[in-house]
C-alpha positions in Angstrom: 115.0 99.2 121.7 113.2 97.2 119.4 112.8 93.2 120.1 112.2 91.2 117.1 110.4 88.0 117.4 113.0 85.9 115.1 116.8 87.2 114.2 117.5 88.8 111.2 120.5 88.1 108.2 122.6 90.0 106.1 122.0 89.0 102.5 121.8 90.9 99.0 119.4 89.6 97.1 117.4 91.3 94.3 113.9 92.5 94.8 110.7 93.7 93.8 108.5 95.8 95.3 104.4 96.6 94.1 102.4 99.2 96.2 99.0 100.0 95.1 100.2 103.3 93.3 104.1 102.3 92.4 106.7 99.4 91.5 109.9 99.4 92.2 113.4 97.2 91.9 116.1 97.1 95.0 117.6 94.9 97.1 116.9 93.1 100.1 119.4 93.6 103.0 118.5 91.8 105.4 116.2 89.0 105.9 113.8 87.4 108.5 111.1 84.6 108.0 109.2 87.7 109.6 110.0 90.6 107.5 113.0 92.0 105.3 115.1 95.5 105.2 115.2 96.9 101.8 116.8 99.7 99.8 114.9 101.1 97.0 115.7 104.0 94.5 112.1 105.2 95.6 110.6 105.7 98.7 107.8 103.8 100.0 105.7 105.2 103.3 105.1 103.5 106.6 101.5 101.5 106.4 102.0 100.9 102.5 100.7 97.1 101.8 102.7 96.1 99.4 103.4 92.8 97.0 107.4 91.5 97.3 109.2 89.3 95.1 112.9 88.0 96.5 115.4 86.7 94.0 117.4 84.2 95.3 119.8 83.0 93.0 119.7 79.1 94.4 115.8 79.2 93.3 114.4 78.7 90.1 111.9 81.5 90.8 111.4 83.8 93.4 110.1 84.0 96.9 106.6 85.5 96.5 104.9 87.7 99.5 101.2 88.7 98.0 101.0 91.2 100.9 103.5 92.6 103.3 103.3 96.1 104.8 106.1 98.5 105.7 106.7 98.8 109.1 109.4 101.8 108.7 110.4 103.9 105.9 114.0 106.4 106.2 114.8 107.6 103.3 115.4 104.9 100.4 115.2 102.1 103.3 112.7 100.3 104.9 111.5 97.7 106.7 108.7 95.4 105.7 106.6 92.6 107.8 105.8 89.9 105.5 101.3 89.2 106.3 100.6 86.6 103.9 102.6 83.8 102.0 101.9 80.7 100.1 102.9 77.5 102.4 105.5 76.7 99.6 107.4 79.8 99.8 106.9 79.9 103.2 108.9 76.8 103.5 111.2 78.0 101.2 112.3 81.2 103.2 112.4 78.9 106.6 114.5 77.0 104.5 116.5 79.6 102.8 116.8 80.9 106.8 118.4 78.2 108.3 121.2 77.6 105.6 122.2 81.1 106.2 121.3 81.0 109.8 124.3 78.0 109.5 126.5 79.3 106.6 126.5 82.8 108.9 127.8 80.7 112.3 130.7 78.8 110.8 131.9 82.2 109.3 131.8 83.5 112.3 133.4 80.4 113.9 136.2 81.1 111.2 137.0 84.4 111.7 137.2 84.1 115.5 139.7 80.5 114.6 141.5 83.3 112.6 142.2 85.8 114.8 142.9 83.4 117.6 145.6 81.3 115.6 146.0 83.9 113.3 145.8 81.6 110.1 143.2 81.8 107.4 
């Protein structure tokens, strides 16, 4: 079993992905202020450094990683440990983290609310 070192989220979010030898669009799946799962139409191979951009739509521009590296690769999906970031986007993600971190608990708090009372 792996054991991450900070909790990962459930998001879709656009992406792009720059390896020394191919780009590619996708999306990101899940997201860490460690590392992201991502889903690709090509396949990228464990070790590949590559350069990520992360659309959120909230931000004017995107959250830029100049060097991450895949971790795992299976099939179209992969997981990627983000190496080197600006301190700006670094806050950013921490940022973008904790407001879904917060939005994720209350929906959570909902849906339990929900299926104690059983009203929306």
């Amino acid at each position: 079993m792996i054991t991450r070192k900070s909790c990962r989220y459930t998001v879709e979010y656009g992406g792009s992905f720059a390896g020394e030898e191919m780009t590619a669009q996708g999306v990101i799946l899940d997201l860490s202020s460690e590392g992201c799962r991502a889903r690709t139409a090509l396949t990228f191979t464990k070790g590949e450094y590559l350069r990520v951009l992360i659309d959120v739509p909230r931000y004017e521009k995107p959250l830029h990683v100049p060097l991450a590296v895949i971790r795992w690769a299976n099939g179209n999906d992969f997981g990627v440990e983000f190496i080197q970031m600006e301190p700006g986007d670094q806050h950013r993600l921490r940022e973008l983290i904790r407001v879904t971190a917060a939005a994720t608990a209350l929906s959570s708090h909902k849906t339990l609310e929900t299926e104690r009372h059983g009203t929306p």
